[in-house]
C-alpha positions in Angstrom: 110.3 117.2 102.9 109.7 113.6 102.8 107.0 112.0 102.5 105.4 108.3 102.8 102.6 106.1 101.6 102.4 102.1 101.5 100.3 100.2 98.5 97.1 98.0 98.8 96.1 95.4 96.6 93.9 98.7 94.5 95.5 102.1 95.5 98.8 103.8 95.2 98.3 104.8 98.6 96.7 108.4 97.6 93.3 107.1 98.7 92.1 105.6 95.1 90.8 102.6 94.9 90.2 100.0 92.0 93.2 101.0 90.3 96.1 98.9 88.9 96.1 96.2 86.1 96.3 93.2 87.2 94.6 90.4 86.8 93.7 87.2 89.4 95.5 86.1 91.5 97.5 89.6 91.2 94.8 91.9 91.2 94.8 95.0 91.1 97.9 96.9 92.1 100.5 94.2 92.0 104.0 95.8 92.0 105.9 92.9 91.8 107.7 91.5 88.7 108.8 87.7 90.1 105.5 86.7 91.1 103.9 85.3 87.7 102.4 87.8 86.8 102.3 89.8 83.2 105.3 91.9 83.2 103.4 94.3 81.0 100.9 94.7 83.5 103.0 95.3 86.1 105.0 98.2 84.7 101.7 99.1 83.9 101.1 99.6 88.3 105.0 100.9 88.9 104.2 103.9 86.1 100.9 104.4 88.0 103.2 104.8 91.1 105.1 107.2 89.7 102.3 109.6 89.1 101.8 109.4 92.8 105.4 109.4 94.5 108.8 110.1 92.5 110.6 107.7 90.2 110.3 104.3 91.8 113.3 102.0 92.7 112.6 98.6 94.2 115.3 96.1 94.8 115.7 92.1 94.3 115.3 90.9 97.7 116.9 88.1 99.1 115.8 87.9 103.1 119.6 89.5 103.5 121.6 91.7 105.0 122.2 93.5 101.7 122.2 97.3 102.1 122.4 99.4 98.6 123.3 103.6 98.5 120.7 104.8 95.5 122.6 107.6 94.5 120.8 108.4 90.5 118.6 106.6 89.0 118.9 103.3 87.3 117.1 100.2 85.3 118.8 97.9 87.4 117.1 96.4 90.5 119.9 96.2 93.2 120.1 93.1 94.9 119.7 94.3 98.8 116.9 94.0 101.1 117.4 98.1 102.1 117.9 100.9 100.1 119.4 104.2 101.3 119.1 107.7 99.2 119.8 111.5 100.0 118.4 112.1 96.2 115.7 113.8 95.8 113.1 112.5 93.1 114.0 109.3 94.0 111.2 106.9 95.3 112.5 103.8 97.3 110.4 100.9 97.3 110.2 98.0 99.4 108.1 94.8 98.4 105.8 92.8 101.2 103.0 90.0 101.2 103.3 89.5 105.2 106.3 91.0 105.4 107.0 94.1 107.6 108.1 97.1 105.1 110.0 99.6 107.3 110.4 103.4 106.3 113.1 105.0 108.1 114.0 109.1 107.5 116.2 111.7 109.4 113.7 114.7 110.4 116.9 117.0 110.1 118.5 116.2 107.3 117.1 114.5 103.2 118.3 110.9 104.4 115.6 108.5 104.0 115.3 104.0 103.7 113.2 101.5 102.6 113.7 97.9 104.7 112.4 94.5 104.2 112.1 92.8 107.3 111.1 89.5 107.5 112.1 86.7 110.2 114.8 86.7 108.8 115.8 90.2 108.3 115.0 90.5 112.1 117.3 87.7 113.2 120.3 88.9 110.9 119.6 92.6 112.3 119.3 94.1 109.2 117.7 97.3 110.4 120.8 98.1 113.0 123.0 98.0 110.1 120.7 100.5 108.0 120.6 102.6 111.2 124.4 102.1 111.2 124.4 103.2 108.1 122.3 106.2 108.5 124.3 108.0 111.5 127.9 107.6 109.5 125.9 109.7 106.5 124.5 111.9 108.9 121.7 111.1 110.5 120.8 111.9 114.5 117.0 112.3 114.4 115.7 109.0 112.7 112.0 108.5 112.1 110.5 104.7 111.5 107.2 104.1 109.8 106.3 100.0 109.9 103.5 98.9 107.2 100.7 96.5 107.4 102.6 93.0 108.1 101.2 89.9 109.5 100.1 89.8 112.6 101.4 88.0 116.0 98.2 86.1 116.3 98.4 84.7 112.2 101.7 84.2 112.3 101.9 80.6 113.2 105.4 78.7 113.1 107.2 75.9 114.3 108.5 75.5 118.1 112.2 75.3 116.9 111.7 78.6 114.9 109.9 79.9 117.9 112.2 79.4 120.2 114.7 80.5 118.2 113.4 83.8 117.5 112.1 84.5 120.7 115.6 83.9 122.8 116.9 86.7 120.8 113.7 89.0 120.8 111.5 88.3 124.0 109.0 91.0 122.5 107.8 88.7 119.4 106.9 85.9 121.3 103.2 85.2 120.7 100.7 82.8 119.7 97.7 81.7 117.8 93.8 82.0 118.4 94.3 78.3 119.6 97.1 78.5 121.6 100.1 77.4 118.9 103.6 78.9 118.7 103.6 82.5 117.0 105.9 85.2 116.4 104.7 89.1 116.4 107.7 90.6 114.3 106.2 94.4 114.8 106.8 94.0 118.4 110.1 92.6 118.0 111.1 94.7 115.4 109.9 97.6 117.7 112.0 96.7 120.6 115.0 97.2 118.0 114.0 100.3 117.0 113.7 101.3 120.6 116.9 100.2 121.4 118.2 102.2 118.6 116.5 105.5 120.6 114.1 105.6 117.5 110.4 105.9 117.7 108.1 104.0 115.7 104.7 104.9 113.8 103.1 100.9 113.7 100.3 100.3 111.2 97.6 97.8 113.0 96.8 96.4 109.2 97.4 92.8 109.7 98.1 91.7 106.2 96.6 87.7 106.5 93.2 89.6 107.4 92.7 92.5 105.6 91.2 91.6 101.6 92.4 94.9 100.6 96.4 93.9 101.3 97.9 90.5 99.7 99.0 87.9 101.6 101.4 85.3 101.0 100.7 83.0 104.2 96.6 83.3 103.2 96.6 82.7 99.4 100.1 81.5 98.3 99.9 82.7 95.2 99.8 86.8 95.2 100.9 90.1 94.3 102.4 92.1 96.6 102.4 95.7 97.6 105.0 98.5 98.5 106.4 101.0 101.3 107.8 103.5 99.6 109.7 106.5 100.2 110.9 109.8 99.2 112.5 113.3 99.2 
């Protein structure tokens, strides 16, 4: 059985609230480790984690193409922007602050991912390789969950980064309250997944509004939270 849940800046995704250690700018539930914030406090919030889901993995993420089989558990964070496990008791966890975290599992067979999937990780196609990836281990019946990410109308950028995205995926072209260039990577990233013959489950959380999720495009400075994923 696998099963699901994705962080906010206080709960472990069970429903709890005011939980983690933190402090400002990281409070409560940070998760991550290369954001300035106390390293103590922050295992702190990954053992808190592991009350909830199984034992946590995360990776050192790179806006790659990196793709890492977790096949035991480890002390070492893999450098990869996906990870891939048919382990059981194994929690996969990928790290956002506007990013889109993207659970993928086989409803047939224990095969589950965690994918970051930024601008980047859209334009270098990162989830067709972990779907790729997948099928030659098994899979036929893939499942995608996408977190709270930013959203099409806060996701301001440039025209030559507009343009360049949108030539490739015609579904994230968007804009701002006021008219300006955006990009809506959910809808992009969609259109992959849909290409792929994979349905998607898309959270509406955008994470630039919501207090209760950080941001990196909002406060610079900031935790962030997690998908995560297990058998």
């Amino acid at each position: 059985m696998v099963s699901t849940l994705f962080t906010t800046r206080s709960s472990d995704g069970s429903g709890l609230t005011e939980l983690g250690a933190s402090s400002p700018p990281y409070d409560w539930f940070n998760l991550a480790l290369h954001v300035g914030d106390s390293k103590d406090d922050v295992c702190a919030n990954r053992a808190l984690l592991s009350q909830e889901a199984a034992t946590p993995i995360f990776m050192n993420q790179i806006h790659g193409d990196g793709i890492v089989v977790i096949d035991g558990i480890s002390q070492i964070e893999p450098t990869a922007d996906a990870l891939i496990t048919q382990e059981s008791g194994i929690a996969l966890c990928v790290l956002v602050a506007d990013c889109i975290p993207l659970l993928l599992w086989d409803s047939k067979i224990d095969l589950v991912a965690a994918v970051h999937v930024g601008r980047r990780g859209l334009m270098n196609n990162i989830t067709g390789k972990v779907v790729e990836r997948m099928e030659a281990m098994g899979a036929r019946s893939i499942i995608a969950s996408l977190g709270p990410s930013i959203c099409g109308t806060c996701y301001e950028v440039g025209e030559d980064v507009f343009t360049e995205v949108v030539n490739q995926f015609p579904l994230a072209k968007s804009q701002t309250r006021d008219g300006k260039y955006a990009l809506d990577l959910p809808a992009g990233l969609v259109g992959v997944l849909s290409e792929c013959g994979i349905a998607s489950e898309v959270s509406q959380q955008c994470t630039a509004e919501s207090s209760d999720l950080f941001s990196y495009r909002r406060d610079g400075v900031c935790g962030r939270q997690a998908g995560v994923i297990w058998i």
